[in-house]
The first five atom37 places (N, CA, C, CB, O) and aatype in JSON, in Angstrom:
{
  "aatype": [20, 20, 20, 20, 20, 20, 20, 20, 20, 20, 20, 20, 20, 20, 20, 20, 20, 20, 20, 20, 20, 20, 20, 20, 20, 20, 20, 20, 20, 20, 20, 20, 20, 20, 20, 20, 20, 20, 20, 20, 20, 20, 20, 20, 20, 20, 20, 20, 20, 20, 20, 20, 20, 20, 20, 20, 20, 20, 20, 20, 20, 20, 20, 20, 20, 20, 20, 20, 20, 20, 20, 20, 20, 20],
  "atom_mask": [
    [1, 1, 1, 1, 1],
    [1, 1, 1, 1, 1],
    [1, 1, 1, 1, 1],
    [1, 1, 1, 1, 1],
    [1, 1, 1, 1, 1],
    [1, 1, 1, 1, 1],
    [1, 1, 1, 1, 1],
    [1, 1, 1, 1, 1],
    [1, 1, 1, 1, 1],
    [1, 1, 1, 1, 1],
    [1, 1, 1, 1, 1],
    [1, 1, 1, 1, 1],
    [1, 1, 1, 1, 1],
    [1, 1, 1, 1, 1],
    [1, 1, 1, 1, 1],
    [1, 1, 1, 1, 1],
    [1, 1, 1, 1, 1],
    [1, 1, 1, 1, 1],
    [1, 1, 1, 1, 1],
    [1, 1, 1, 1, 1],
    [1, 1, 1, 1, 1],
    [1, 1, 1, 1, 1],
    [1, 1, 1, 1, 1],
    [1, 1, 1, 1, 1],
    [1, 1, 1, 1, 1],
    [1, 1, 1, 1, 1],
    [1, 1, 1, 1, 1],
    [1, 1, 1, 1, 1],
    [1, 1, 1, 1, 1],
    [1, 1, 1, 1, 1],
    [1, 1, 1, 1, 1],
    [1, 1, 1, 1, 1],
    [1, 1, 1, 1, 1],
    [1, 1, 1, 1, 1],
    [1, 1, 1, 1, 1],
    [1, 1, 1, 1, 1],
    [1, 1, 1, 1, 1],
    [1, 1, 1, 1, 1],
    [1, 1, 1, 1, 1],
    [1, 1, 1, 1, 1],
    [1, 1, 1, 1, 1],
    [1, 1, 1, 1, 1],
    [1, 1, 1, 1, 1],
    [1, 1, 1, 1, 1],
    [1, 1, 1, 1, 1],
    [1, 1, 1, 1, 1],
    [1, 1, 1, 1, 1],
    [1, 1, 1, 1, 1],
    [1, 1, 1, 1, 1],
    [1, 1, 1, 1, 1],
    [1, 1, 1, 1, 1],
    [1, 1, 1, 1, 1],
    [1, 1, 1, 1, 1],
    [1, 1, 1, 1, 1],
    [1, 1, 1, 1, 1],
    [1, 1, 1, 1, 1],
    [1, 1, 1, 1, 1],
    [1, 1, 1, 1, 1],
    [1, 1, 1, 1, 1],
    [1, 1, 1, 1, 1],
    [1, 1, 1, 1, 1],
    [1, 1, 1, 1, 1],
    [1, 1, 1, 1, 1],
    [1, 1, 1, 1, 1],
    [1, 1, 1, 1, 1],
    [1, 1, 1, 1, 1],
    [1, 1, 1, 1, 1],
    [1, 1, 1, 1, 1],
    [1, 1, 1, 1, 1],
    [1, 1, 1, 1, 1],
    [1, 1, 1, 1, 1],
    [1, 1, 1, 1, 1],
    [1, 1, 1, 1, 1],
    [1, 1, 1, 1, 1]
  ],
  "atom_positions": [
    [[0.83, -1.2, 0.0], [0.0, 0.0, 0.0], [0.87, 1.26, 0.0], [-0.94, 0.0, 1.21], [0.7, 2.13, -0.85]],
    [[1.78, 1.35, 0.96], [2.63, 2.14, 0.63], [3.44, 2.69, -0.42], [3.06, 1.91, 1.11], [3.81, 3.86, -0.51]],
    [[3.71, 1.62, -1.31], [4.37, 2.07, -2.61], [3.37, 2.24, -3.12], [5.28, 1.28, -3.39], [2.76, 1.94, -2.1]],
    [[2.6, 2.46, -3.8], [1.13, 2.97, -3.81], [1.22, 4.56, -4.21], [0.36, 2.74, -2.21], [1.12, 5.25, -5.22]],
    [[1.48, 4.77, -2.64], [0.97, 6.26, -2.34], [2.56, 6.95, -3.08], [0.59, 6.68, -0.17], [2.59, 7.94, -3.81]],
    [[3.79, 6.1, -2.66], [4.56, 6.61, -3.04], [4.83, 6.63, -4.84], [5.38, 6.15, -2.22], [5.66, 7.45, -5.24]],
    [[4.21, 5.82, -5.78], [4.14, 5.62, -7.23], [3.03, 7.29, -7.45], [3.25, 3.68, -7.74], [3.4, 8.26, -8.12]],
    [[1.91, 7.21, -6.81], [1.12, 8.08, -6.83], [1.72, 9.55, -6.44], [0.13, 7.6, -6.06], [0.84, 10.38, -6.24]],
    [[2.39, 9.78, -6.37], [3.3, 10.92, -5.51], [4.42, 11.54, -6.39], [4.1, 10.2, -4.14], [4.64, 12.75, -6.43]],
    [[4.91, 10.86, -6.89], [5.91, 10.39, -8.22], [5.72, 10.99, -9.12], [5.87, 9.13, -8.8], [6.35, 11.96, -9.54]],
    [[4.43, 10.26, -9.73], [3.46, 10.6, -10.61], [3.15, 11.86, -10.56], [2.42, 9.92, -10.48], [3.51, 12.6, -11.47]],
    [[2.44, 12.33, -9.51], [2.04, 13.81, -9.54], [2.91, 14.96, -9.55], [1.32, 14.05, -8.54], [2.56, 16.13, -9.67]],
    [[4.14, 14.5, -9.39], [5.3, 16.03, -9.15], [5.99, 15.95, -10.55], [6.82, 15.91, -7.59], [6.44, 16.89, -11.19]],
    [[5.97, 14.86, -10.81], [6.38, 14.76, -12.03], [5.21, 15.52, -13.37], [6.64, 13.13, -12.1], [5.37, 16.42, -14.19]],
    [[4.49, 14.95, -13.17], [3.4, 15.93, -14.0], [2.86, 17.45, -14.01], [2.35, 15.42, -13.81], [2.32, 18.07, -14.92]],
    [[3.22, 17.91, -12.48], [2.85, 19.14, -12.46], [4.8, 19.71, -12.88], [1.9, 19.6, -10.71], [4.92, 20.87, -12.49]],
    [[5.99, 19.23, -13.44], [6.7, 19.87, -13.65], [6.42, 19.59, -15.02], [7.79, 19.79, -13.02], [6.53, 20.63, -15.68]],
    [[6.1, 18.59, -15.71], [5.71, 18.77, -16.9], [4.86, 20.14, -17.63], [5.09, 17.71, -16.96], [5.3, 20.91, -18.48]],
    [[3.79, 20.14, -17.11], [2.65, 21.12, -17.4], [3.47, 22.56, -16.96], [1.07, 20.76, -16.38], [3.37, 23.44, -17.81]],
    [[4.33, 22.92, -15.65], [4.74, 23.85, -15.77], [5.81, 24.68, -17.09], [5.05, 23.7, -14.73], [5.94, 25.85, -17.44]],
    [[6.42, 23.38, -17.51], [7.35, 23.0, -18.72], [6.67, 23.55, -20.02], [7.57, 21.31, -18.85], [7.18, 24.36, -20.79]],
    [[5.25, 22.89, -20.18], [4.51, 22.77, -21.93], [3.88, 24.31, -21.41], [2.9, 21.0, -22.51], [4.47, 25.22, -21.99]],
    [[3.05, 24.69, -20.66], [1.85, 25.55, -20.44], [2.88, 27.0, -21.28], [1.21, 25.71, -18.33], [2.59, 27.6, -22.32]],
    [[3.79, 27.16, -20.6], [4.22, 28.77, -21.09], [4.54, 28.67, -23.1], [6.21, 29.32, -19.96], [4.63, 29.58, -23.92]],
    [[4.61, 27.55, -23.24], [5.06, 27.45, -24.53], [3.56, 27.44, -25.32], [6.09, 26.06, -24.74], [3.3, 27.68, -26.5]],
    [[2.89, 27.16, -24.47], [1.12, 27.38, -24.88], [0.47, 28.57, -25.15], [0.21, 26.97, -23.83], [-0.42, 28.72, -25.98]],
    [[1.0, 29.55, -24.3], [0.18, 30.87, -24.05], [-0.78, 30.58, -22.78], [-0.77, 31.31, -25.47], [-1.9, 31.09, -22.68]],
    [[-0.14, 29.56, -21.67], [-1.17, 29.48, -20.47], [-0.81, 29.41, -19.72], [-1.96, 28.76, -20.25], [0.35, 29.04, -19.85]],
    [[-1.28, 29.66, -18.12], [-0.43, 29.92, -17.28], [-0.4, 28.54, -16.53], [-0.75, 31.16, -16.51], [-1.21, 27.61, -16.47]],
    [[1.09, 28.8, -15.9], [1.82, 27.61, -16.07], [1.82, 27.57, -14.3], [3.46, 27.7, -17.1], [2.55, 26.64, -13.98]],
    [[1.33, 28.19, -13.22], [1.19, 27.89, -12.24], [-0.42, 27.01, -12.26], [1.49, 29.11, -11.47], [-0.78, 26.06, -11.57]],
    [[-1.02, 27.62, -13.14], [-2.18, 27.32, -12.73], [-2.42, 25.58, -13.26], [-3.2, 28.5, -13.33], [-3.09, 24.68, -12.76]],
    [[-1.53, 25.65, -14.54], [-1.79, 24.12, -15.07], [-0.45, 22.92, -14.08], [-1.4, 24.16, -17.29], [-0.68, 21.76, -13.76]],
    [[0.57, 23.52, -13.86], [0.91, 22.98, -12.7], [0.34, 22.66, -11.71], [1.5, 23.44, -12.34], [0.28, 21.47, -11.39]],
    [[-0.32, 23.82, -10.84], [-1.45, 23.03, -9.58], [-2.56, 22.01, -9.99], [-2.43, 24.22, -8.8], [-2.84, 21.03, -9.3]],
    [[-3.12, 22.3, -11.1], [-4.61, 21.28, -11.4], [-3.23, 19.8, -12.26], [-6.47, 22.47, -13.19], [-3.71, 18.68, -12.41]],
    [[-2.4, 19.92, -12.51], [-1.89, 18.11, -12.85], [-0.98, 18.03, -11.8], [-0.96, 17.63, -14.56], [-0.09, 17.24, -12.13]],
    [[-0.79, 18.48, -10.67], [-0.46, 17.82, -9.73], [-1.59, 17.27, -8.58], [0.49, 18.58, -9.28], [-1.36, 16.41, -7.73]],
    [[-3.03, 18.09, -8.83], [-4.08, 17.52, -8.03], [-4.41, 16.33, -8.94], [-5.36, 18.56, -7.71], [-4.34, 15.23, -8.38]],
    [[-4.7, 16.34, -9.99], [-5.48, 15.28, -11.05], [-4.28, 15.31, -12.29], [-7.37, 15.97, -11.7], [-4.2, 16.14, -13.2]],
    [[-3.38, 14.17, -12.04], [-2.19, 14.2, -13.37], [-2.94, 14.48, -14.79], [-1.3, 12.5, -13.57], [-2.66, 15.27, -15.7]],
    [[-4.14, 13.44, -14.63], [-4.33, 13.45, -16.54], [-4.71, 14.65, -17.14], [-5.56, 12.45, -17.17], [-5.08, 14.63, -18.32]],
    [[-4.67, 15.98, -16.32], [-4.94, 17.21, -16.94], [-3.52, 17.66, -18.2], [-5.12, 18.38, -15.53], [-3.56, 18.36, -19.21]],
    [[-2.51, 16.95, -17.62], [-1.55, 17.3, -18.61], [-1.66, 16.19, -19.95], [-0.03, 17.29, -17.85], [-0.73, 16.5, -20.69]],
    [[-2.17, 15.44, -20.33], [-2.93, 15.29, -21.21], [-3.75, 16.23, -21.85], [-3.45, 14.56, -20.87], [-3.66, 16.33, -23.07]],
    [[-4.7, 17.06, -21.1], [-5.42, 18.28, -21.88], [-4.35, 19.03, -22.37], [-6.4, 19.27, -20.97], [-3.88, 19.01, -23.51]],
    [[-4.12, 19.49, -21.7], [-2.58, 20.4, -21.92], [-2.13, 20.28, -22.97], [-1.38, 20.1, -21.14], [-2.21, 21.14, -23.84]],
    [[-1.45, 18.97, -23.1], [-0.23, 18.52, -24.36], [-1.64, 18.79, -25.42], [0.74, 16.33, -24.32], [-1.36, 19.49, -26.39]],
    [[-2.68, 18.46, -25.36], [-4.07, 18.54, -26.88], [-4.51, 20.07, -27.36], [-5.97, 17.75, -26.25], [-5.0, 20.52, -28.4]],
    [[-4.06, 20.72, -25.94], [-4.58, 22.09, -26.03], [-3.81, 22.83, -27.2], [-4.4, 22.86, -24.59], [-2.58, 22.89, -27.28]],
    [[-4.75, 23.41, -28.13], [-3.88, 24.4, -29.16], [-2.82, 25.74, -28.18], [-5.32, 25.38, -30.34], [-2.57, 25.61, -26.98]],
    [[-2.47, 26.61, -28.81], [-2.07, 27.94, -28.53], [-3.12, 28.99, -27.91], [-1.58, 28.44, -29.75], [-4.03, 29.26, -28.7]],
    [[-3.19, 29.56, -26.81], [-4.11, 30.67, -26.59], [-3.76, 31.72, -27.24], [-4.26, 31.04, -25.32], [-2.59, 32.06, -27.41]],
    [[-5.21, 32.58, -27.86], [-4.73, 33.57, -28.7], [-4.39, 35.06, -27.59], [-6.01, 33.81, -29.99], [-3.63, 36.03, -27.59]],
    [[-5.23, 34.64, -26.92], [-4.68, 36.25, -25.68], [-4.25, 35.86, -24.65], [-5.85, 37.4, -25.0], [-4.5, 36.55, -23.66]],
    [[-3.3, 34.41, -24.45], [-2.42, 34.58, -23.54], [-2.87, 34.11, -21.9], [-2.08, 36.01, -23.72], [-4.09, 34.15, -21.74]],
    [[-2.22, 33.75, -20.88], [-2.42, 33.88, -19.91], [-2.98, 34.83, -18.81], [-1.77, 33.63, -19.89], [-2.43, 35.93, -18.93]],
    [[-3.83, 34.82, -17.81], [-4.17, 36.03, -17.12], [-3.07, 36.99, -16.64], [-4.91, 35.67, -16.02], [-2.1, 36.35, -16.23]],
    [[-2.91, 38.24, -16.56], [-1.48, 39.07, -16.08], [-2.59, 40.42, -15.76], [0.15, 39.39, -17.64], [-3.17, 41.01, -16.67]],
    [[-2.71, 40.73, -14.49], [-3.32, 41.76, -14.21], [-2.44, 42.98, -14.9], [-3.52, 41.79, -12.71], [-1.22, 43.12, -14.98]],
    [[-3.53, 43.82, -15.36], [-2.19, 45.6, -15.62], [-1.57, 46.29, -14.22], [-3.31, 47.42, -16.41], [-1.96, 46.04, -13.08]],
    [[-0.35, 47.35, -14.65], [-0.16, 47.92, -13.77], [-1.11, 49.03, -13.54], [0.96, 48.14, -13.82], [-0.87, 49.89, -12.69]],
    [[-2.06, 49.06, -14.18], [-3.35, 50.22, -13.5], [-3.88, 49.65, -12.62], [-4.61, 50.73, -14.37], [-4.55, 50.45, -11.96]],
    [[-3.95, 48.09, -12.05], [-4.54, 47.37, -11.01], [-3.75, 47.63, -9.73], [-4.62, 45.91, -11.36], [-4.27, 47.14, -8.73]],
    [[-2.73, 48.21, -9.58], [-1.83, 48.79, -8.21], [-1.47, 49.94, -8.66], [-0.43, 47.97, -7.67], [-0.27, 50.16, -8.49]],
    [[-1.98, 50.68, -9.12], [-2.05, 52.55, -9.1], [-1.81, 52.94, -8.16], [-3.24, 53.36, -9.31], [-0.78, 53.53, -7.85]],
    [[-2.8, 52.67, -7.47], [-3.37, 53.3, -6.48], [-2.51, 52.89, -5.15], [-4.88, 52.94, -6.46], [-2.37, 53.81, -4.35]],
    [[-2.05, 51.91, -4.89], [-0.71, 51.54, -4.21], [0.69, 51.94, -4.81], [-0.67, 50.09, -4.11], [1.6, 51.9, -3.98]],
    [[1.02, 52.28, -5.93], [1.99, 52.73, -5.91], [1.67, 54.34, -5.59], [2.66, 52.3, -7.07], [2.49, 54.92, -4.88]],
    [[0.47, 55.12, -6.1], [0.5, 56.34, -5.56], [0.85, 56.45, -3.66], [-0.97, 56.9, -6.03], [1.72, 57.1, -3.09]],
    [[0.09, 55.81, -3.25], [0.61, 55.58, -1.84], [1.57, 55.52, -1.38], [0.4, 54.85, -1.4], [1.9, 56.35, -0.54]],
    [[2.49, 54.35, -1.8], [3.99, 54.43, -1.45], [4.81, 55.42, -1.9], [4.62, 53.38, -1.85], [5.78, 55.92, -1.31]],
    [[4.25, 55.74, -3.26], [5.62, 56.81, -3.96], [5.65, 58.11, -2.95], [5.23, 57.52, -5.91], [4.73, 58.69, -2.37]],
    [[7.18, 58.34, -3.0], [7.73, 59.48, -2.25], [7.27, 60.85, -2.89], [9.31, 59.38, -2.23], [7.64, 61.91, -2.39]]
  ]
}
């Protein structure tokens, strides 16, 4: 049972470095497809099928901390 958990374990770190690996070469973000194939591996299967995103991964603007950098700035 133990080797088990430990094959299963294996498996999953290994896959979420995969997906961190393919996702940026995708146009997707590569934390996020890292966390979901290290919870559930066969997502990197979707992954490897997934075409190219045409707009890219989420990346907030810097108009989303304006208002904190007005704050801090001297």
């Amino acid at each position: 049972m133990v080797a088990w958990i430990t094959y299963i374990g294996i498996i999953s770190i290994i896959s979420a470095i995969l997906a961190a690996l393919i996702a940026p070469r995708k146009n997707r973000s590569s934390n996020a497809w890292a966390a979901s194939s290290f919870l559930f591996p066969p997502s990197l299967i979707v992954l490897i099928f997934l075409g190219k995103s045409k707009t890219g991964p989420y990346r907030p603007d810097d108009d989303d901390n304006k208002d904190l950098k007005d704050l801090w700035s001297d």
